[in-house]
N, CA, C and O atoms as CSV, one atom per row, in Angstrom:
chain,resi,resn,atom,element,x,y,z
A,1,UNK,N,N,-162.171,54.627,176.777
A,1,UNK,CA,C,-162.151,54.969,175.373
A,1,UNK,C,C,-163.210,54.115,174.664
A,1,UNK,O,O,-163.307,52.888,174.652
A,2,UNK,N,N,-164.083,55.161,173.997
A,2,UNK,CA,C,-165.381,54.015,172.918
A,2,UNK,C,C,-164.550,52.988,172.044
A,2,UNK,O,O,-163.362,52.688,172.160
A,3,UNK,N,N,-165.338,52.602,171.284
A,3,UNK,CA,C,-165.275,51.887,170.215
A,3,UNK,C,C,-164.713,52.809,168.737
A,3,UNK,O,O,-163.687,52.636,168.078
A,4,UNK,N,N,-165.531,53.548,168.601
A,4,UNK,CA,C,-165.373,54.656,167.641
A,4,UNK,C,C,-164.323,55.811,168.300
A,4,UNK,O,O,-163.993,56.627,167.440
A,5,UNK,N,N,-163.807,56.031,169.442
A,5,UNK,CA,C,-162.704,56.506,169.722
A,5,UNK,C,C,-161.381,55.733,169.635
A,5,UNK,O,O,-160.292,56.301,169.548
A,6,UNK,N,N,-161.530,54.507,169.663
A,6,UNK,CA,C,-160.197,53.411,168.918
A,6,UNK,C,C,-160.099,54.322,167.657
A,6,UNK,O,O,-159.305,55.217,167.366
A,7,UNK,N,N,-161.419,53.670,166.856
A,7,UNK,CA,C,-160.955,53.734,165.504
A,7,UNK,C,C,-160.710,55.325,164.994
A,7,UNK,O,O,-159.974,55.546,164.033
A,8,UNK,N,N,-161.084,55.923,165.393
A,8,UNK,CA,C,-160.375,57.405,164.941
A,8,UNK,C,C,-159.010,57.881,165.401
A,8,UNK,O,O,-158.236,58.423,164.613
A,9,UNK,N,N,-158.728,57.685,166.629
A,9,UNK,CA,C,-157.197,57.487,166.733
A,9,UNK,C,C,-156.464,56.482,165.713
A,9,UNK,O,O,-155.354,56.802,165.287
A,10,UNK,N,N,-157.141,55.115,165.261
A,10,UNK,CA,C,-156.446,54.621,164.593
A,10,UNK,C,C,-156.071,55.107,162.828
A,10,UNK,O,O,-155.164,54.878,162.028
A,11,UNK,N,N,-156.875,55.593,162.832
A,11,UNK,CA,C,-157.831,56.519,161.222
A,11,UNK,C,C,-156.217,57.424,161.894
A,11,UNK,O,O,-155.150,56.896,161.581
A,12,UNK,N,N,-156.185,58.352,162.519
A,12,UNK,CA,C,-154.988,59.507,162.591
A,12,UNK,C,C,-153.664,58.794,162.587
A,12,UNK,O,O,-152.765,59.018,161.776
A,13,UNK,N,N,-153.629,58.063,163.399
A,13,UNK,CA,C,-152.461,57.423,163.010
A,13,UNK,C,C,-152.131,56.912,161.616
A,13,UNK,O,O,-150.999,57.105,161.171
A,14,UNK,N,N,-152.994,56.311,160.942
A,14,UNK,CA,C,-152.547,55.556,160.049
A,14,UNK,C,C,-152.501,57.064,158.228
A,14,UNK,O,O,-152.089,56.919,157.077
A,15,UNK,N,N,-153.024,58.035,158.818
A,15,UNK,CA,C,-153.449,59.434,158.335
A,15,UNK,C,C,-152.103,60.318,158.584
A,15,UNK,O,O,-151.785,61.137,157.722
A,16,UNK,N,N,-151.396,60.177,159.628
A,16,UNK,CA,C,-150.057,60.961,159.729
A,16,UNK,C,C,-149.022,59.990,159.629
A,16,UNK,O,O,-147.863,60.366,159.453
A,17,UNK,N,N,-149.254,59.010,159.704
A,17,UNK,CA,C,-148.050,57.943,158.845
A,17,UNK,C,C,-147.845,58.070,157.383
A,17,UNK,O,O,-146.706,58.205,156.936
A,18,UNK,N,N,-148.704,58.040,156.750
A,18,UNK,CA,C,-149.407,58.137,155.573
A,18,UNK,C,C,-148.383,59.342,154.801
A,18,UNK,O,O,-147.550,59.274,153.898
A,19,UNK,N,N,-148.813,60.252,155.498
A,19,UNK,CA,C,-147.916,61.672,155.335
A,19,UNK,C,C,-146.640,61.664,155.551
A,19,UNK,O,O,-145.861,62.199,154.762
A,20,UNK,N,N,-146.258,61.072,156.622
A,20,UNK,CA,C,-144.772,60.683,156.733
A,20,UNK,C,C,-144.344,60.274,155.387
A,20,UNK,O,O,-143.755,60.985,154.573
A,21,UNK,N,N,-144.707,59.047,155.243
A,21,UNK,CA,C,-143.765,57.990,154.659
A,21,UNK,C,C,-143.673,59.207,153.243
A,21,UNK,O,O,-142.627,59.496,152.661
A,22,UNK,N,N,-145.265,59.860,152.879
A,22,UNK,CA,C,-145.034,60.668,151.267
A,22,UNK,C,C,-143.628,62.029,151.871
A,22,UNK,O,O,-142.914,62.592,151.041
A,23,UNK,N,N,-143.551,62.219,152.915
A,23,UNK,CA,C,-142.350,63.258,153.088
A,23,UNK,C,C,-141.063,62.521,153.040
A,23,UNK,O,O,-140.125,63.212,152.642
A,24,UNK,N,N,-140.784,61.301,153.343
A,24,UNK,CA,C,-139.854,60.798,153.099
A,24,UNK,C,C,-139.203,60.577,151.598
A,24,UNK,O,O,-138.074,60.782,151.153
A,25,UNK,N,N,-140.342,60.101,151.057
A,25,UNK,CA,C,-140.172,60.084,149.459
A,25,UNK,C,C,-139.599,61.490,148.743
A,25,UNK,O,O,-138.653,61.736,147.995
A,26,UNK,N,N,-140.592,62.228,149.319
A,26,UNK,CA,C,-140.266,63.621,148.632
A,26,UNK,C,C,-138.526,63.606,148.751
A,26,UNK,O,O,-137.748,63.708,147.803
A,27,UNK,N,N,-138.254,63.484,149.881
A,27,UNK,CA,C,-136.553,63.438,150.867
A,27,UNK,C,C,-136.004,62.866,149.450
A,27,UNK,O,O,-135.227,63.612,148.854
A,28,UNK,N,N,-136.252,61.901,148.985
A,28,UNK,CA,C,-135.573,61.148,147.925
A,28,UNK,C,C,-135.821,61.242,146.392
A,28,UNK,O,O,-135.606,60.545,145.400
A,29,UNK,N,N,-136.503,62.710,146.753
A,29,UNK,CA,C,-137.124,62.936,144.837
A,29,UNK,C,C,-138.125,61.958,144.406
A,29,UNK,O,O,-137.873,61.235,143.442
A,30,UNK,N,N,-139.013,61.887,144.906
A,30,UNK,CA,C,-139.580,60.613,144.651
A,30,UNK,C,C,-141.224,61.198,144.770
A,30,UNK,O,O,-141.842,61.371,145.820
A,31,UNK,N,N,-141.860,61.510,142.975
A,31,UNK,CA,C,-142.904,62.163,143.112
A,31,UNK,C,C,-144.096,61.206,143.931
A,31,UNK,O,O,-144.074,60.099,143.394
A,32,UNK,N,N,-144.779,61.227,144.666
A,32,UNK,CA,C,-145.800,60.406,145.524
A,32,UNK,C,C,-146.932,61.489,145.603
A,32,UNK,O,O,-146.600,62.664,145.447
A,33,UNK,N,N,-148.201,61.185,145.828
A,33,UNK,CA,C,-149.491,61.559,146.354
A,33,UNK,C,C,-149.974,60.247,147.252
A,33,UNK,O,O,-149.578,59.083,147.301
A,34,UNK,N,N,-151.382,61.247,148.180
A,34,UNK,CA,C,-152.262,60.497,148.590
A,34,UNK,C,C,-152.859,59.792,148.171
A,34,UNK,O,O,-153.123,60.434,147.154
A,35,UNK,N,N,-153.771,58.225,147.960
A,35,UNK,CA,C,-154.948,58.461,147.038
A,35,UNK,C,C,-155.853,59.091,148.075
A,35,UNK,O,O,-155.547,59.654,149.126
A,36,UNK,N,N,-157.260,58.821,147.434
A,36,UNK,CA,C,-158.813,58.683,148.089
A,36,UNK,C,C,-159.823,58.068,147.540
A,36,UNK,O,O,-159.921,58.043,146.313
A,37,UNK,N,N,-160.496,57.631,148.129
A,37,UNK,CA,C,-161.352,56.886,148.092
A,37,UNK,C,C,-161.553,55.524,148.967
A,37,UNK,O,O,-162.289,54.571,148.712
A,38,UNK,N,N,-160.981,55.652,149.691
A,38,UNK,CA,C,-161.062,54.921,150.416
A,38,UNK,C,C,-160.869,53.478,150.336
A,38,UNK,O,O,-161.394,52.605,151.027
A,39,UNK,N,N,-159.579,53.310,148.868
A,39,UNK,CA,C,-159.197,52.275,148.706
A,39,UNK,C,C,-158.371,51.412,149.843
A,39,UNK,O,O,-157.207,51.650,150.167
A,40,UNK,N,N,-159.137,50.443,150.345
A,40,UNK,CA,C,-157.995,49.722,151.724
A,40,UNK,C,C,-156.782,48.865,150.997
A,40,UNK,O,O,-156.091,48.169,151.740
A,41,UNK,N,N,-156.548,48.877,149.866
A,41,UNK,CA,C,-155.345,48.318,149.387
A,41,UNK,C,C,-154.040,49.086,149.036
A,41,UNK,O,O,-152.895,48.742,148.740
A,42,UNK,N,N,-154.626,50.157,149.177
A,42,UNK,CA,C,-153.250,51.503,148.995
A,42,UNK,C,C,-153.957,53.022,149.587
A,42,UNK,O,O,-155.137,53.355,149.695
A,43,UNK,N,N,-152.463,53.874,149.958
A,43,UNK,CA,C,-152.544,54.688,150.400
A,43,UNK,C,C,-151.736,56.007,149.903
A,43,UNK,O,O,-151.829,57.226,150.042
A,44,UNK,N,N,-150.566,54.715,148.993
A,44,UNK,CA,C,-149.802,56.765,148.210
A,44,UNK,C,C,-149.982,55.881,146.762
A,44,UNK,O,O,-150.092,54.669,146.581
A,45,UNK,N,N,-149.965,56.929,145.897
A,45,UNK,CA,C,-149.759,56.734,144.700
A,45,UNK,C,C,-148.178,57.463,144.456
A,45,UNK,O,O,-147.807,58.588,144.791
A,46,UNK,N,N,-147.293,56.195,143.631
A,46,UNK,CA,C,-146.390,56.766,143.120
A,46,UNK,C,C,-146.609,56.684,141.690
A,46,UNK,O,O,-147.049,55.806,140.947
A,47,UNK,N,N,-146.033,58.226,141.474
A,47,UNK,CA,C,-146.479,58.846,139.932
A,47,UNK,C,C,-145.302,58.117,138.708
A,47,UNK,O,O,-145.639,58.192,137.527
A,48,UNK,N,N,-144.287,57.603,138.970
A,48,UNK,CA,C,-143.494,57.076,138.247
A,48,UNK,C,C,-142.811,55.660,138.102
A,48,UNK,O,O,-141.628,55.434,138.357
A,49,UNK,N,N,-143.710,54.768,137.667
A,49,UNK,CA,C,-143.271,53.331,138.023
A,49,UNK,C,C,-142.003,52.921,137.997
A,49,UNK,O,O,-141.738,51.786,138.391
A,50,UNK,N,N,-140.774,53.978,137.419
A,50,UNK,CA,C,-139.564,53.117,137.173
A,50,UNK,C,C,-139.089,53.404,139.227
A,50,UNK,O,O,-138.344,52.616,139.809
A,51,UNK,N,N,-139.702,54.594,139.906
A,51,UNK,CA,C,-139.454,54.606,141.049
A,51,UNK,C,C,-140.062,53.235,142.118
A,51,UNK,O,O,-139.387,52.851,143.073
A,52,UNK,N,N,-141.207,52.710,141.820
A,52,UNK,CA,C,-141.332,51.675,142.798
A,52,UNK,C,C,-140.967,50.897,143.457
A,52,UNK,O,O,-141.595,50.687,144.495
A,53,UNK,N,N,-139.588,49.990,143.095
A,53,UNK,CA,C,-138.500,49.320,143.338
A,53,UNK,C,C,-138.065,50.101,144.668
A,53,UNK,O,O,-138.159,49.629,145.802
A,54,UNK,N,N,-137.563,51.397,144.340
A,54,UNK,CA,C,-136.861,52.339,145.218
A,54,UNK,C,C,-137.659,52.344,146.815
A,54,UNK,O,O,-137.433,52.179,148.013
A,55,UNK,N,N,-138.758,52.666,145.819
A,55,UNK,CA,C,-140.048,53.033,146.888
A,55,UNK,C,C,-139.969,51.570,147.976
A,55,UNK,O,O,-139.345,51.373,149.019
A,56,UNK,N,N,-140.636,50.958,147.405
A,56,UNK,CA,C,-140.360,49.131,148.458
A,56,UNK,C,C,-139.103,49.561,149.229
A,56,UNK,O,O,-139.232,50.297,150.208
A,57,UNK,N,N,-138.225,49.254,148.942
A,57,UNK,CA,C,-137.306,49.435,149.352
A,57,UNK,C,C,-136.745,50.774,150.509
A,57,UNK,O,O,-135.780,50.806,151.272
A,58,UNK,N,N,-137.547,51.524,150.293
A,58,UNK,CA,C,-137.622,52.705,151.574
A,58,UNK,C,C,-138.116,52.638,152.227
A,58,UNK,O,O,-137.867,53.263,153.258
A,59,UNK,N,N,-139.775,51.380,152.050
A,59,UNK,CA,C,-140.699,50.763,153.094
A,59,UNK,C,C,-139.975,50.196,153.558
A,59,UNK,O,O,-139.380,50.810,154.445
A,60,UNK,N,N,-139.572,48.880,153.347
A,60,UNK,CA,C,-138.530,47.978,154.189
A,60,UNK,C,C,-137.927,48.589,154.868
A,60,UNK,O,O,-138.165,48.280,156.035
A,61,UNK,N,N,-136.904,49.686,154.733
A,61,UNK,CA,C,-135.845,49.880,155.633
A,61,UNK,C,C,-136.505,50.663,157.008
A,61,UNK,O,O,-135.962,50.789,158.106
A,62,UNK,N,N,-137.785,51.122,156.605
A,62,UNK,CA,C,-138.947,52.442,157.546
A,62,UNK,C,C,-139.248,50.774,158.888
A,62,UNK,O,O,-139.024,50.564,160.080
A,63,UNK,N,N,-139.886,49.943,157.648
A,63,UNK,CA,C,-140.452,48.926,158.656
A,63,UNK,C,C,-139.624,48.255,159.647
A,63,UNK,O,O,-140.094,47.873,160.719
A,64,UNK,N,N,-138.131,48.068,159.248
A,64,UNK,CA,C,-137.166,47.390,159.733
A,64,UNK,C,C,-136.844,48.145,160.983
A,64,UNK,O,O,-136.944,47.569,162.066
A,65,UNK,N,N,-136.399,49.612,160.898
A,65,UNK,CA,C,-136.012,50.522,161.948
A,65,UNK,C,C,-136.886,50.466,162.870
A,65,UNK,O,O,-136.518,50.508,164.044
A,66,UNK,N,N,-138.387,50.348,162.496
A,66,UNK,CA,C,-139.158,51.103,163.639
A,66,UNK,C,C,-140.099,49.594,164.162
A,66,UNK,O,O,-141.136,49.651,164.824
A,67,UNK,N,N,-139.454,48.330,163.689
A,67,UNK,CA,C,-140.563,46.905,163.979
A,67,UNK,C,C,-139.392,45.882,164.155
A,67,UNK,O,O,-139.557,44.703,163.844
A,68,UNK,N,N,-138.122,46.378,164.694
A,68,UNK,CA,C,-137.104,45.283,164.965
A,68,UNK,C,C,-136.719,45.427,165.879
A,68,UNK,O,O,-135.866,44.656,166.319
């Protein structure tokens, strides 16, 4: 596997995670988008700040299940 075949598998992975986690939200009413631009500090935008709390909190439990 190249160099540039890492990183595009890693690009998909981190591209259908991405999608996950916004279907999960949806699961919980929880309006979310993608961004773009290729900001490396975020990847969904949630549209309603009083949801963010919630949101963290659905990361944690995602990270906990699948990194413990």
């Amino acid at each position: 596997m190249t160099d540039e075949d890492k990183m595009i598998y890693k690009l998909k992975v981190h591209r259908d995670f991405i999608g996950w986690v916004i279907d999960k939200l949806k699961e919980e009413e929880i309006s979310a988008k993608r961004t773009t631009g290729g900001d490396r500090n975020s990847a969904i935008l949630i549209i309603k700040p009083e949801d963010v709390p919630r949101v963290k909190e659905i990361v944690r439990n995602i990270d906990h299940k699948y990194n413990s």
